[in-house]
N, C-alpha and C positions, 0 to 999 in steps of 0.2 A: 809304599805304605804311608798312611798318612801321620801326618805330624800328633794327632790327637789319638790313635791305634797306639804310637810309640809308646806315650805318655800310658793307656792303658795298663798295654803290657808291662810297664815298668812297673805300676802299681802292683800288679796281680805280683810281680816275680819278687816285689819285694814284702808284699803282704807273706810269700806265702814262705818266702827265707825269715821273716822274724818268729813264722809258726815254727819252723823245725826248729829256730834255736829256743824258744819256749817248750818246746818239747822235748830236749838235751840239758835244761836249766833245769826243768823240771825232774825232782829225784823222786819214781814214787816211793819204793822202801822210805825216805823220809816223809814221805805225805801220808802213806800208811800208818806210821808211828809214832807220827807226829803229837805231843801232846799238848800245844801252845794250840786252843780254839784259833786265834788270830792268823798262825801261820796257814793251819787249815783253812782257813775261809780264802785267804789269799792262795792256795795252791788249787782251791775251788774252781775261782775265778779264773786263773790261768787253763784252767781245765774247758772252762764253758768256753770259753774263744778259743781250743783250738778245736772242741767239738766241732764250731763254727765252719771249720775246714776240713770238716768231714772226718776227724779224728773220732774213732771210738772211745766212749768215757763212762761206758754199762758197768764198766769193773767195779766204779767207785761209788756204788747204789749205795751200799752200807755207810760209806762217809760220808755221804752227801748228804742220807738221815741221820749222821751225826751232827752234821753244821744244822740243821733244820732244827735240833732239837735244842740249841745255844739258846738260852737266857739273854743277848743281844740280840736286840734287835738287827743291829746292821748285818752282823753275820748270821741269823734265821732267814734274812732274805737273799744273802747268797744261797744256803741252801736249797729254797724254793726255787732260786730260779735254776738251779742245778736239777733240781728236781722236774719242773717244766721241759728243759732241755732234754735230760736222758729217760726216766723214766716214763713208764707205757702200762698199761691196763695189766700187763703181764707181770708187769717188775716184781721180782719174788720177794723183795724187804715190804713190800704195800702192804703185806699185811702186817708187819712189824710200825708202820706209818700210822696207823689208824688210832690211836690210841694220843700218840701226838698231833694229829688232825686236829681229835673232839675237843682235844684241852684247849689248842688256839681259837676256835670256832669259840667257844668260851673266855675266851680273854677279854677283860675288859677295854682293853687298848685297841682302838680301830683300826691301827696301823697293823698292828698283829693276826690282828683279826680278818683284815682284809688278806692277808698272805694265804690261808688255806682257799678262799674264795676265788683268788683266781688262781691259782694251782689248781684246782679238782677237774675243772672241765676236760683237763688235759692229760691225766691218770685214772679217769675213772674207771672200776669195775664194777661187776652184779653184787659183789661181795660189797666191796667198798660201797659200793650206792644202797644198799641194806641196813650198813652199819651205819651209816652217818646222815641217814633223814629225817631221824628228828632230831639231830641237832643241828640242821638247817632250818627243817620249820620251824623251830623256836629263836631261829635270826629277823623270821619274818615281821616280829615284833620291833627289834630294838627301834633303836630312838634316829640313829642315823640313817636319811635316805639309802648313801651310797651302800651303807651295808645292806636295806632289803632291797634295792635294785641288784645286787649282785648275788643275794641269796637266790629270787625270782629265776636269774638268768642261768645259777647252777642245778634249780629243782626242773628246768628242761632237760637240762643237759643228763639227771639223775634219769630223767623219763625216758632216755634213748639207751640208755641198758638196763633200765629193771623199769618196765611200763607202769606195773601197779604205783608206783611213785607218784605221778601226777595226779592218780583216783584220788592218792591220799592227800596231795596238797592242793589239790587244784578250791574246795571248798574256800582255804585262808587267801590263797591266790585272789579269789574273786571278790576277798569285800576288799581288797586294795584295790580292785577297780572298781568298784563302785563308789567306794568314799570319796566322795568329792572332795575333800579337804587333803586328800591324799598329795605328797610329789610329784609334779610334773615326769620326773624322772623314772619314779616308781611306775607310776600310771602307763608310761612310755614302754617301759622293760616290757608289760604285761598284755600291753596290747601285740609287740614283737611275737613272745609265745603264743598268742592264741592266734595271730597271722601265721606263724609257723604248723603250727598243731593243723588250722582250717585247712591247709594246701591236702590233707586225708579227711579229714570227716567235717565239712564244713557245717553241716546241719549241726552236730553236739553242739557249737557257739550260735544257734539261730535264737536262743531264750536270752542273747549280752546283746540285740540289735538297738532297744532302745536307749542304751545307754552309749554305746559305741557312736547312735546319730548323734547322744548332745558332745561327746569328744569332738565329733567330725565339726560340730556347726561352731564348739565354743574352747578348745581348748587351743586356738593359735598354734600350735606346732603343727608344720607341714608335713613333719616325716611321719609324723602320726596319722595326719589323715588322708597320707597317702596307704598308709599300711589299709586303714579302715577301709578306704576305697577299694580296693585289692581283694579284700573278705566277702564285703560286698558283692565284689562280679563273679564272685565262686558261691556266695548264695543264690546269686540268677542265675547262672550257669546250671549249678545243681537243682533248682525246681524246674528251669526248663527240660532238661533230661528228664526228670521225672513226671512230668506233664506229660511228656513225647510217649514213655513207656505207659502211661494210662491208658492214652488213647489208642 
């Protein structure tokens, strides 16, 4: 066995003896009733790393929307990412979650506020994406790009469990792309969903081609007009099929 194998295995056996004694340190009856926010977030964290190793950690849904719901910042973001890790479209506290969503979705703090934005993609349900779409399209506004880039990139992700979601944002969606004065970034998000979207109906986007040509010709980002390029050959693609079925 080779010298760099050894060195592996020793990593994996010792990664994976510091998880069980994380897991022997860890008291849950005290993390259950623990009433110090601080220690909880810390016994959070020790949780999501040994998730990491394939430890089950669904027990502690309820806790985990306790830390989410902390007045700290620092520890609201443990919660999230506790909530990223364990929770699922299924997690029966999401509907207890929802209420703490819309409030951070409303926070005036970007840092805050970015927390439910990217949590969502990765809990979503029919229910959840019901409840909480217009207090995404009312993100579409704010003042900071990174927030309506990330609201953009969650009202897709809302359109793949509750479809009528895009009918209804797709109108605000579109003067972000058409304003020219708009973000780069925003701009970018925008064209990603409707390269997305096009791959099933690429005709719906055939009325955004003149504005997509001036991206292609003037907006300097490659990865942009590689996406446009892409739309493009599923526009000629699709009218040549439909030429061939004419005739």
């Amino acid at each position: 066995m080779s010298s760099g194998s050894e060195v592996a295995r020793y990593g994996l056996v010792q990664s994976h003896s510091f998880a069980l004694m994380c897991l022997r340190n860890l008291d849950t009856d005290r993390f259950l009733s623990c009433s110090g926010s601080d220690k909880k977030a810390t016994a959070l964290l020790k949780l999501i790393y040994l998730e990491m190793f394939g430890y089950d950690m669904s027990w502690a849904s309820f806790h985990i929307l306790e830390v989410m719901s902390s007045q700290k910042y620092s520890q609201k973001r443990v919660g999230y990412l506790g909530a990223v890790q364990s929770f699922r479209s299924d997690t029966e506290v999401l509907m207890l979650a929802t209420n703490l969503l819309k409030k951070d979705l409303a926070s005036p703090q970007v840092p805050v506020l970015s927390l439910p934005l990217l949590t969502l993609p990765h809990i979503l349900s029919p229910s959840l994406a019901l409840s909480l779409l217009q207090d995404l399209l009312s993100r579409l506004s704010h003042s900071n790009p990174a927030v309506r880039k990330k609201t953009i990139v969650n009202l897709y992700r809302l359109s793949l469990v509750y479809p009528e979601a895009f009918r209804i944002a797709w109108p605000k969606i579109k003067e972000h792309l058409m304003d020219p004065e708009e973000d780069s970034s925003v701009t970018a998000a925008v064209i990603n969903v409707v390269c997305e979207l096009g791959w099933r109906r690429p005709h719906d986007f055939l009325p955004l081609a003149p504005r997509l040509f001036d991206l292609l010709v003037n907006s300097g980002n490659n990865w942009m007009a590689i996406k446009i390029i892409k739309l493009v050959c599923l526009w000629t693609v699709n009218s040549s099929m439909n030429y061939e079925t004419e005739r």
